[in-house]
MMTF fields as JSON, N, C-alpha, C and O atoms, coordinates in Angstrom:
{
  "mmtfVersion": "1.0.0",
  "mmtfProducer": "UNKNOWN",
  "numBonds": 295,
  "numAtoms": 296,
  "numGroups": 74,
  "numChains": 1,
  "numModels": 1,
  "chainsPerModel": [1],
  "groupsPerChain": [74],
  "chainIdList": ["A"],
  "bondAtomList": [4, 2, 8, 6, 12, 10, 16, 14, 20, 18, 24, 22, 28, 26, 32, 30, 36, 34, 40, 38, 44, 42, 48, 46, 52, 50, 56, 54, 60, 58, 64, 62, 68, 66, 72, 70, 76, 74, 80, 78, 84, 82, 88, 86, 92, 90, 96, 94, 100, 98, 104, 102, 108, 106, 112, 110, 116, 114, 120, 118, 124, 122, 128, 126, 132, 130, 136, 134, 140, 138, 144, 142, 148, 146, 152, 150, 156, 154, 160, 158, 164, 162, 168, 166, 172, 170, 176, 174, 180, 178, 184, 182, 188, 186, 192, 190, 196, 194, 200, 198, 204, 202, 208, 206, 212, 210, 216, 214, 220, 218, 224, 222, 228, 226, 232, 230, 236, 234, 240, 238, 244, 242, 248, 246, 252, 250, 256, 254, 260, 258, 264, 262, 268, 266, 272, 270, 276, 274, 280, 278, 284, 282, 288, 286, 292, 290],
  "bondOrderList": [1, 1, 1, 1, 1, 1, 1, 1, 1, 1, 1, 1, 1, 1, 1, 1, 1, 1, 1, 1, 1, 1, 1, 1, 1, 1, 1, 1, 1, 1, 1, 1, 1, 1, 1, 1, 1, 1, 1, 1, 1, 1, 1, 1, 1, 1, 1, 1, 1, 1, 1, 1, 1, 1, 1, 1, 1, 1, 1, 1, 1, 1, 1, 1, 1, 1, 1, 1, 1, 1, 1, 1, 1],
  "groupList": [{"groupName": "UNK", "atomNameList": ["N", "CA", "C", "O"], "elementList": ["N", "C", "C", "O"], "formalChargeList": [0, 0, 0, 0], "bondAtomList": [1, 0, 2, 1, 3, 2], "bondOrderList": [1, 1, 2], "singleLetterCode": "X", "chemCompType": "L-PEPTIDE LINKING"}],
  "groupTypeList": [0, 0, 0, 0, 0, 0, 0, 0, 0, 0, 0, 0, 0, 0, 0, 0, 0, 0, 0, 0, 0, 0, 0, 0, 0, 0, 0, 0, 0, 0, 0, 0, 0, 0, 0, 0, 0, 0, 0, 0, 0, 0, 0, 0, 0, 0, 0, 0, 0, 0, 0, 0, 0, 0, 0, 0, 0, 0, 0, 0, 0, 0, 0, 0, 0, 0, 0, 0, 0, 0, 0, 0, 0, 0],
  "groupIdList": [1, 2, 3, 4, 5, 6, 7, 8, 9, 10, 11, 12, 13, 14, 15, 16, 17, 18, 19, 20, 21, 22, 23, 24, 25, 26, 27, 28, 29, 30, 31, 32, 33, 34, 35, 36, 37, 38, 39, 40, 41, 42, 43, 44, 45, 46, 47, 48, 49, 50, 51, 52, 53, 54, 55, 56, 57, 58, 59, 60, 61, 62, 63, 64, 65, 66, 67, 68, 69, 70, 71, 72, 73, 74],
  "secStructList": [7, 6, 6, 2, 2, 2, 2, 2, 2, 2, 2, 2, 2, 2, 2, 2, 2, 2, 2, 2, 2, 2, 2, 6, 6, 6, 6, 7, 2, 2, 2, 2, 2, 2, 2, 2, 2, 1, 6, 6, 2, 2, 2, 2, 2, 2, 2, 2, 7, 1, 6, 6, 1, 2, 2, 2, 2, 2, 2, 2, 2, 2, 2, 2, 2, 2, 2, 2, 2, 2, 2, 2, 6, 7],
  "xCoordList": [-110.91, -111.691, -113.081, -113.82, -113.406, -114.897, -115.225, -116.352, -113.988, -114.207, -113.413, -113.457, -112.852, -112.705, -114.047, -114.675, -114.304, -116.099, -117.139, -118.092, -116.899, -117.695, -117.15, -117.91, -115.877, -115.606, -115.903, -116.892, -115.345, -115.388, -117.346, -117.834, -118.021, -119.192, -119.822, -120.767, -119.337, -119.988, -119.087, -119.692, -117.894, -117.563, -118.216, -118.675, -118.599, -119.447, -120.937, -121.496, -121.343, -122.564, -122.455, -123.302, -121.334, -121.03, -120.935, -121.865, -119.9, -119.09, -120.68, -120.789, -121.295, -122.593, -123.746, -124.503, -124.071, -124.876, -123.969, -124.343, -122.964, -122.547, -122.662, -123.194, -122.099, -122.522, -124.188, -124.581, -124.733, -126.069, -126.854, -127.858, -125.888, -126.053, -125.829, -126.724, -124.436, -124.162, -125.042, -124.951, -125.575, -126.644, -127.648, -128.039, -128.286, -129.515, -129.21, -130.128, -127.57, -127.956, -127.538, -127.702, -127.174, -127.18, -128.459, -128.599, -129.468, -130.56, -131.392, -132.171, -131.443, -132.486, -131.672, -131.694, -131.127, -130.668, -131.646, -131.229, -133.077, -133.989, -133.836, -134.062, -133.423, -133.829, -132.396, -132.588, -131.241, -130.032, -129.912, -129.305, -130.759, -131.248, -131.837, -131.209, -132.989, -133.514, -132.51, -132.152, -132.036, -131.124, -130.091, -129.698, -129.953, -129.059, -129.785, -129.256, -131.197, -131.689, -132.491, -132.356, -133.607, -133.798, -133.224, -133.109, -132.925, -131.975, -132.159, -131.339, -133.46, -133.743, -133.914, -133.749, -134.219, -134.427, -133.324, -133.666, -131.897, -131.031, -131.75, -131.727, -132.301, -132.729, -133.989, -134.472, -135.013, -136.337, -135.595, -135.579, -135.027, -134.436, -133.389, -133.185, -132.944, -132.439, -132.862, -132.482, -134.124, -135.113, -135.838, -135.884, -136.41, -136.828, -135.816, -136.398, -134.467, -133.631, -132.898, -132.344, -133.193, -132.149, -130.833, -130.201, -130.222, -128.734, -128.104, -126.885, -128.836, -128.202, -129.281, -130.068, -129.837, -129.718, -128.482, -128.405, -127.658, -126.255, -125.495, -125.246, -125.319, -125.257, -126.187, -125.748, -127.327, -128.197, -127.774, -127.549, -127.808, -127.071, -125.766, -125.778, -124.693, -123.729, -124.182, -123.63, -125.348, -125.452, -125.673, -125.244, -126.516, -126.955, -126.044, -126.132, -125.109, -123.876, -122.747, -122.165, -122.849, -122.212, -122.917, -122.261, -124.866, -125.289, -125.394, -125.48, -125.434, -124.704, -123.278, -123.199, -122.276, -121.315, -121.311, -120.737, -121.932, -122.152, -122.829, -122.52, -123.586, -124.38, -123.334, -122.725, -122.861, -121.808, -121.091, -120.724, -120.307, -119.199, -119.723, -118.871, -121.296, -121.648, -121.924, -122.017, -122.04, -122.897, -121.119, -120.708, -120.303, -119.499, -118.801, -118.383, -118.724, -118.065, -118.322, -117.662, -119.529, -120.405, -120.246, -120.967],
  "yCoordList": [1.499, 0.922, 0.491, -0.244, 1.037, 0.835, -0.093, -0.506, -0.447, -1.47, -3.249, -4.444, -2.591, -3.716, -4.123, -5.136, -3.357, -3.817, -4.29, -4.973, -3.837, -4.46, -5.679, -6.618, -5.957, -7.463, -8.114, -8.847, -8.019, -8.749, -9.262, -10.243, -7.979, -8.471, -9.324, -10.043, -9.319, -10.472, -11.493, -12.394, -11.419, -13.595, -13.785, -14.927, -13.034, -13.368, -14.052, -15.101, -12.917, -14.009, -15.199, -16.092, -15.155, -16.743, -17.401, -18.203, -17.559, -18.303, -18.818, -19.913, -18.109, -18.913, -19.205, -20.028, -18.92, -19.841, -21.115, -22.227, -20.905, -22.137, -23.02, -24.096, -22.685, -23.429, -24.381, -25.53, -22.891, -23.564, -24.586, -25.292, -24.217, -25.231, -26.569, -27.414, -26.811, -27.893, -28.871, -29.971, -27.967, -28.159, -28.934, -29.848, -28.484, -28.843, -29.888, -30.346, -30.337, -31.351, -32.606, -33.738, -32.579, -33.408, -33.802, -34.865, -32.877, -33.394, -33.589, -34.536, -32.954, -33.913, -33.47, -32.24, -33.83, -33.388, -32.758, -32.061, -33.146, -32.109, -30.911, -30.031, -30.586, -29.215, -28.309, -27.161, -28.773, -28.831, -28.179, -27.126, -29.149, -28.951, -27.141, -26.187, -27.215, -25.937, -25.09, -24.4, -25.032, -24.232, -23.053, -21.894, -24.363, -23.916, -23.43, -22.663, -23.867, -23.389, -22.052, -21.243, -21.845, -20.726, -19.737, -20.058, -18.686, -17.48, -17.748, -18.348, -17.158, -16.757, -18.319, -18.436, -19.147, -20.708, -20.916, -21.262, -20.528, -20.37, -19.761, -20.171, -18.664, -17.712, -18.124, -17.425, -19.276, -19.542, -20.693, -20.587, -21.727, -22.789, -22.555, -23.425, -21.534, -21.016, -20.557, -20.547, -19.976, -19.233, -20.639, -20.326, -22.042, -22.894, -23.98, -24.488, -24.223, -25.356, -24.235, -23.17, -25.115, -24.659, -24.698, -23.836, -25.762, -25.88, -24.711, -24.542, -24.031, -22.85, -22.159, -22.198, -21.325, -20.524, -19.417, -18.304, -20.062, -19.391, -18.442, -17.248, -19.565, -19.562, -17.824, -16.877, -18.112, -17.272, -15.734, -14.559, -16.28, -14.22, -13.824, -12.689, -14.544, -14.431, -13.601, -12.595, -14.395, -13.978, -12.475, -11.544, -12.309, -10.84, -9.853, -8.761, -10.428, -9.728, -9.067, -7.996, -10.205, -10.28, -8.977, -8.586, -8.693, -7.969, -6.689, -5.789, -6.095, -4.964, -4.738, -3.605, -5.193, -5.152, -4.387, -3.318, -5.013, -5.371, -3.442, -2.534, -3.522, -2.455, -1.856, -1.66, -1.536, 0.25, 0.298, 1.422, -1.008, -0.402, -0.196, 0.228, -0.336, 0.074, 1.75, 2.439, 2.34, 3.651, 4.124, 4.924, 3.534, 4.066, 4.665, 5.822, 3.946, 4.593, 5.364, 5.7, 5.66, 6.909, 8.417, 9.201],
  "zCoordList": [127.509, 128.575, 128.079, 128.735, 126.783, 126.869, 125.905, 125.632, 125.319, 123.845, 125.029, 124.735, 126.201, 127.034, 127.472, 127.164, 128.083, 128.518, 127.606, 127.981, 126.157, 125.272, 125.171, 125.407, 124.842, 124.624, 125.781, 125.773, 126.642, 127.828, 128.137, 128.698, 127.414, 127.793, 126.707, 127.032, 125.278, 124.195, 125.084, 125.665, 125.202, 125.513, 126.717, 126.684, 128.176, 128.962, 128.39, 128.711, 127.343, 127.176, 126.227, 126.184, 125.453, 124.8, 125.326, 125.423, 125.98, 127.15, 128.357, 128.907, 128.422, 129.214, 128.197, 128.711, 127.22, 126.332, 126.196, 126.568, 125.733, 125.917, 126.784, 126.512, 128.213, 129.121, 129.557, 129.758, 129.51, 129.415, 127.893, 127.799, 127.031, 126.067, 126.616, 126.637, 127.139, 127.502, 129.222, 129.768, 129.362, 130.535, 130.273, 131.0, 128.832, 128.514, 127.365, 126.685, 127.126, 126.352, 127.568, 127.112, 128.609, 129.456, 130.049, 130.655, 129.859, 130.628, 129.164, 129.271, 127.822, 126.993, 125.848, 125.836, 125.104, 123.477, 122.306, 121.381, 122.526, 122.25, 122.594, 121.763, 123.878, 124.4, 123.846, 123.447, 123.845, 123.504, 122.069, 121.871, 120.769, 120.28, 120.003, 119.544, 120.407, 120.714, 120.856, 119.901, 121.808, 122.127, 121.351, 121.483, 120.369, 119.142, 118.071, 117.267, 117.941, 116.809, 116.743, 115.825, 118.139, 118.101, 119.184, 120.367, 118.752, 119.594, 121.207, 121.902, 121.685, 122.909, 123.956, 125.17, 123.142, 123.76, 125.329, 126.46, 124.775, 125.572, 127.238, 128.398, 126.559, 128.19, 128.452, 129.343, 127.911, 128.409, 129.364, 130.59, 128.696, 129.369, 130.747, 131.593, 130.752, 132.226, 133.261, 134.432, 132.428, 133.49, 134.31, 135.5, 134.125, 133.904, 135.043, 136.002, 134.845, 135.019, 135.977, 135.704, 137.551, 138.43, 138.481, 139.091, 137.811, 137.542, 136.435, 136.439, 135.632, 134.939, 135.261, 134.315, 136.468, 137.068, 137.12, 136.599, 137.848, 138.005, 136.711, 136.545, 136.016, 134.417, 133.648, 132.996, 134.093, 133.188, 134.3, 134.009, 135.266, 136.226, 135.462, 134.986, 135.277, 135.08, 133.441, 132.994, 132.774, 131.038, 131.417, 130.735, 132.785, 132.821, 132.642, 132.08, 133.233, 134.028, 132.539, 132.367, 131.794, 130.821, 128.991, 128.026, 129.456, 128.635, 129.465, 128.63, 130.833, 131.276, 131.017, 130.543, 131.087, 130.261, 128.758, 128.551, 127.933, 126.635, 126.452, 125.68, 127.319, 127.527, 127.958, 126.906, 128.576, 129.138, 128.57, 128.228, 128.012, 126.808, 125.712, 124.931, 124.985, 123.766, 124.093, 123.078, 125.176, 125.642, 125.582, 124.741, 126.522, 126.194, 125.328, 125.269, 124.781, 123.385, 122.407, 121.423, 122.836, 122.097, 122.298, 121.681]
}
């Protein structure tokens, strides 16, 4: 159960960087850009752009996850 919750919680937060990758190269390929190059860019640009809003709860959702199955398994 707890190495489910860990996985399940890394592709939650891939699976929405990605998304919000693809967010921000629709609105500037600079920012898109960014995105990919430095780490956290992903979560300034969500915090920022109402359309991955959604996107960036879901990332939350996805590093609590990440979080109980790493505790878990301890």
């Amino acid at each position: 159960m707890a190495s489910a919750a860990l996985l399940l919680g890394l592709f939650v937060i891939v699976a929405m960087q990605i998304m919000i990758f693809f967010i921000a190269l629709s609105q500037s390929p600079s920012k898109a850009l960014m995105c990919l190059v430095f780490p956290f860019y992903v979560y300034f640009y969500a915090g920022k752009d109402p359309k991955a809003k959604p996107y960036l709860n879901a990332w939350y959702v996805g590093a609590a996850l990440l979080l109980i199955g790493t505790i878990a398994m301890n």
